[in-house]
Backbone as a chain_set.jsonl record, in Angstrom:
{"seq": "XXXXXXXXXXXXXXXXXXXXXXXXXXXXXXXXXXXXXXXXXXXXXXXXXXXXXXXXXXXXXXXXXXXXXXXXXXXXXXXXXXXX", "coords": {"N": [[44.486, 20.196, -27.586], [47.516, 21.423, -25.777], [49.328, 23.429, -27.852], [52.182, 23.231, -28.106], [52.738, 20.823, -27.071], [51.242, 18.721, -27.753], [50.621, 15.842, -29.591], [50.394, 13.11, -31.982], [47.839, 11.102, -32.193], [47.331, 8.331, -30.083], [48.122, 4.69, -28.62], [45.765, 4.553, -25.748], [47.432, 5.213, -22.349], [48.997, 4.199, -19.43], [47.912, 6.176, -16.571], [49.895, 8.423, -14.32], [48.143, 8.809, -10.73], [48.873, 10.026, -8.666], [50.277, 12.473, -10.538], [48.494, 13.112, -12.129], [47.399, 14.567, -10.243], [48.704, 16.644, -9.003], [48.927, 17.917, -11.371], [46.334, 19.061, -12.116], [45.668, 20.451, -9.748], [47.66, 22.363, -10.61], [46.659, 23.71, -12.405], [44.121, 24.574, -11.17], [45.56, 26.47, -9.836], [45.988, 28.059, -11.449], [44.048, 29.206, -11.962], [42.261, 27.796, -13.196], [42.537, 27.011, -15.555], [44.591, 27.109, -18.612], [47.03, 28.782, -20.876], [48.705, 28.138, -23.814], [51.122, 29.406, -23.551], [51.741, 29.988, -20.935], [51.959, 26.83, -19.815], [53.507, 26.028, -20.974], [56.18, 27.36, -19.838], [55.078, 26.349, -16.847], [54.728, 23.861, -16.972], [57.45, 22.123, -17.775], [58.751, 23.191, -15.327], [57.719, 22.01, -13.439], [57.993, 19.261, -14.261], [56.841, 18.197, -15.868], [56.279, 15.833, -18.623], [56.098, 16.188, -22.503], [54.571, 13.876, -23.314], [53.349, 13.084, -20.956], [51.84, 14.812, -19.901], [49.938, 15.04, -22.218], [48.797, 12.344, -22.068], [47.905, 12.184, -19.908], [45.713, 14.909, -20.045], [44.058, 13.596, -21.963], [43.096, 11.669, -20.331], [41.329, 13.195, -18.944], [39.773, 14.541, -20.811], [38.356, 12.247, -21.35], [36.869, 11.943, -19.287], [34.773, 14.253, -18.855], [36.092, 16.321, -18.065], [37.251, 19.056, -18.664], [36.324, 21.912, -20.477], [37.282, 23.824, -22.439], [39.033, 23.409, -24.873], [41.654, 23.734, -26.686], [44.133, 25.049, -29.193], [45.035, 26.93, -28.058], [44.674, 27.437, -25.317], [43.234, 26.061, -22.399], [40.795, 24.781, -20.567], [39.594, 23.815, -17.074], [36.009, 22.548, -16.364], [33.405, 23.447, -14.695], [33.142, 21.735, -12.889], [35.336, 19.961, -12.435], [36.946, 22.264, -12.249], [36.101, 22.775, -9.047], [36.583, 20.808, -7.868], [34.765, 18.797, -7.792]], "CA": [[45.589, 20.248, -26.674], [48.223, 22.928, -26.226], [50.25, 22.811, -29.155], [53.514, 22.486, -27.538], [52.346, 19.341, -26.471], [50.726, 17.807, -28.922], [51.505, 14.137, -29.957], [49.44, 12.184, -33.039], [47.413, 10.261, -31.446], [48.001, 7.305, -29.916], [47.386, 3.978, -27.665], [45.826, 5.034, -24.501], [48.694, 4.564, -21.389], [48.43, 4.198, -17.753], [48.301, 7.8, -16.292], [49.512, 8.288, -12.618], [47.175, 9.38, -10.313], [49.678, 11.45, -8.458], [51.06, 13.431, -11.332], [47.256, 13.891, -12.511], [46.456, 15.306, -9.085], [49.35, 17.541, -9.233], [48.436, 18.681, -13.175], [45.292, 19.295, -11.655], [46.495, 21.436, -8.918], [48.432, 23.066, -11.045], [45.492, 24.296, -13.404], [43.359, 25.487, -10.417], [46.271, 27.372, -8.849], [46.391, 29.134, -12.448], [42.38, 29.885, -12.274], [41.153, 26.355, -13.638], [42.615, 27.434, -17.572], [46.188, 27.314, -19.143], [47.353, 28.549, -22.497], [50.041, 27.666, -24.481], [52.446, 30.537, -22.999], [51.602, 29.462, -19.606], [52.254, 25.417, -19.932], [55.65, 26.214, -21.479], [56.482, 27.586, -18.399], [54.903, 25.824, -15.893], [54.878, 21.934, -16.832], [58.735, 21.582, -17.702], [59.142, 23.728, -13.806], [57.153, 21.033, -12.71], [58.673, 18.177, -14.66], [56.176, 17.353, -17.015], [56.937, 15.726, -20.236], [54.851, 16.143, -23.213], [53.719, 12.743, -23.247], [52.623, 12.699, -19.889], [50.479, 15.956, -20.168], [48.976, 14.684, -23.291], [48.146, 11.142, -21.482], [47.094, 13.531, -18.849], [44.222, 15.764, -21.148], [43.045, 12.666, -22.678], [42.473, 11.099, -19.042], [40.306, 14.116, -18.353], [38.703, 14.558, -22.052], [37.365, 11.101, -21.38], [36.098, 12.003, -18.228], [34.649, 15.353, -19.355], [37.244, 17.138, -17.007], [37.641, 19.717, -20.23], [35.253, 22.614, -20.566], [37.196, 24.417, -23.344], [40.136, 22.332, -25.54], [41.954, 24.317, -27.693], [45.487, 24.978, -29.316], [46.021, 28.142, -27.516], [44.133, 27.383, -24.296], [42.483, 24.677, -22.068], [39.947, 25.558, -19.363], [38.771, 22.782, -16.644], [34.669, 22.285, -16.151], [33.071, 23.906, -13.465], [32.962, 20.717, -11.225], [36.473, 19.729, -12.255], [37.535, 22.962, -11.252], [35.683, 22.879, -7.602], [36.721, 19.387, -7.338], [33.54, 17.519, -7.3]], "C": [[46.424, 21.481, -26.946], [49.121, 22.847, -27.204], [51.599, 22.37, -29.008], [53.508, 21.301, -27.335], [51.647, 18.578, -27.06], [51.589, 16.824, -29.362], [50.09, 13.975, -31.163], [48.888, 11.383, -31.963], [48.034, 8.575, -31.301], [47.425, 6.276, -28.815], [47.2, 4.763, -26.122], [47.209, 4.544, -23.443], [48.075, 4.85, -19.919], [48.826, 5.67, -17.224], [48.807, 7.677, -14.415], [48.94, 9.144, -12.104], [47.56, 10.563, -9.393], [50.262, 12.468, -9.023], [49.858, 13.649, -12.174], [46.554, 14.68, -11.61], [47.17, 16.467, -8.929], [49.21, 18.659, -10.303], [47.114, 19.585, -12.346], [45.546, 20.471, -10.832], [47.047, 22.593, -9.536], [47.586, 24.505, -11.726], [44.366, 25.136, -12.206], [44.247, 26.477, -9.718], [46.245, 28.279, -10.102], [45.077, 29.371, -13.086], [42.267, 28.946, -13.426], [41.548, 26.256, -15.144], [44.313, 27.172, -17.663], [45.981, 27.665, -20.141], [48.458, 28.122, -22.301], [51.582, 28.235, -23.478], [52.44, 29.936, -21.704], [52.285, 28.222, -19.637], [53.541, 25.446, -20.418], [56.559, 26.611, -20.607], [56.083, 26.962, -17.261], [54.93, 24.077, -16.069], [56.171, 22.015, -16.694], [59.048, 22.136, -16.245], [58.61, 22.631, -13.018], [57.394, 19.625, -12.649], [57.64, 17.499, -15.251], [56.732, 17.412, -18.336], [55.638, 15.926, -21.175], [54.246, 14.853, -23.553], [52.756, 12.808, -22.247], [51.477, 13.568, -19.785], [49.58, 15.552, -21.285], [48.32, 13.072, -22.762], [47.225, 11.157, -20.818], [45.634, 14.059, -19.377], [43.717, 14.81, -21.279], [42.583, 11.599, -21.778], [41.415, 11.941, -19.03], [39.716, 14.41, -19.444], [37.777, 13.658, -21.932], [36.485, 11.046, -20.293], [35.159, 13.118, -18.354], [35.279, 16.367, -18.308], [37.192, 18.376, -18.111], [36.651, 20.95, -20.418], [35.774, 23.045, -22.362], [39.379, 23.185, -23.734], [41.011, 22.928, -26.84], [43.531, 24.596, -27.623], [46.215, 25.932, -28.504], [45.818, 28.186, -26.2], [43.437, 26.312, -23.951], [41.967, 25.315, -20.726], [39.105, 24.06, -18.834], [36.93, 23.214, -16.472], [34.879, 23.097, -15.055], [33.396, 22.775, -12.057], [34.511, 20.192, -11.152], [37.645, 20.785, -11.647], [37.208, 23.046, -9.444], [36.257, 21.551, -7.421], [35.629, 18.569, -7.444], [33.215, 16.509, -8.394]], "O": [[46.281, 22.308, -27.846], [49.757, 21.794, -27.193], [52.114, 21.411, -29.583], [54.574, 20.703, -27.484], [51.541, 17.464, -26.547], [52.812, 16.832, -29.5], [49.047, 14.628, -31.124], [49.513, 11.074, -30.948], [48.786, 7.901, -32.005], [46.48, 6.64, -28.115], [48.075, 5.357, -25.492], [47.913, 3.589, -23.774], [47.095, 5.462, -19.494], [49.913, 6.2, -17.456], [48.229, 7.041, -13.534], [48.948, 10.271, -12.6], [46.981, 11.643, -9.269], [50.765, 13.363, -8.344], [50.078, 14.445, -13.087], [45.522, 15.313, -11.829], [46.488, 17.466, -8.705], [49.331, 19.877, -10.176], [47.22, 20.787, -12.101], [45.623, 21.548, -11.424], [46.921, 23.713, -9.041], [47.771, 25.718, -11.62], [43.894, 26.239, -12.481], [43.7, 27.322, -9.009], [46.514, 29.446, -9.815], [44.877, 29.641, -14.27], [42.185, 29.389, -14.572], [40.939, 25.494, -15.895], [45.051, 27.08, -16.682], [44.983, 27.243, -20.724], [49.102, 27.81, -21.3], [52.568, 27.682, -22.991], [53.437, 29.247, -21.488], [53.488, 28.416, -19.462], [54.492, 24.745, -20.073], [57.716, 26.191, -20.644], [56.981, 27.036, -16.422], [55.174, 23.284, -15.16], [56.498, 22.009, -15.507], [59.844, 21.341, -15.744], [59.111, 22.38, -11.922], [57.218, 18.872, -11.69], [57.542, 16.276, -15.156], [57.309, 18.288, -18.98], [54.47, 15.859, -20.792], [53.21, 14.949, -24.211], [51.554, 12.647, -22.458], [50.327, 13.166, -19.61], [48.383, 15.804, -21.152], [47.223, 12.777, -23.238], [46.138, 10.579, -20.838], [44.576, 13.53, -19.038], [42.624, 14.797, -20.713], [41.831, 10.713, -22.183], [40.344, 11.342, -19.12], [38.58, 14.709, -19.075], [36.601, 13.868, -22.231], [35.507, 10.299, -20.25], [34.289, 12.773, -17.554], [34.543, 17.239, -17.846], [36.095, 17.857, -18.318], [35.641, 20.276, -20.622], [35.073, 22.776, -23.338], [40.287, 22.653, -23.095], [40.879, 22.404, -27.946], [44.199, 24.498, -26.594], [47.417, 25.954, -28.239], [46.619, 28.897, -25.592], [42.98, 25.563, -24.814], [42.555, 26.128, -20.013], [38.361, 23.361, -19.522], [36.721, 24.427, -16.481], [35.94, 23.434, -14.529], [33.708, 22.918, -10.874], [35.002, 19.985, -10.042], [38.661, 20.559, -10.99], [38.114, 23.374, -8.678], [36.32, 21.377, -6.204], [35.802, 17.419, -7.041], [32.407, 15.605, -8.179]]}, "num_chains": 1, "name": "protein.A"}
């Protein structure tokens, strides 16, 4: 995850499906990837908390939504970026 946003792990939670379609959105409007620098700027503009983004990732880790997962960067799949 991005490090800003990082939590210990924890019980899964109910994610909403409108503020994962938005996240989503968000990540293909910024060419399918975020880093760190990016997400520090664009979630809180958007009104994400760091819970919810981290509830968020680990919705789409489990799905393999995730191509690349890392502290400084996160890059969706090919199909999660096209949508399919």
């Amino acid at each position: 995850m991005l490090c800003r946003y990082c939590y210990p792990p924890a019980f899964a939670a109910d994610v909403d499906p409108a503020r994962a379609d938005l996240l989503l959105q968000l990540f293909r409007d910024n060419g399918c990837q975020m880093t760190d620098l990016e997400a520090g700027e664009i979630l809180p503009d958007n009104g994400f908390s760091k819970k919810e983004f981290r509830d968020i990732i680990r919705a789409w880790d489990d799905k393999d939504m995730l191509a690349v997962k890392g502290a400084l960067r996160m890059e969706l799949t090919a199909a999660a970026c096209a949508g399919e």
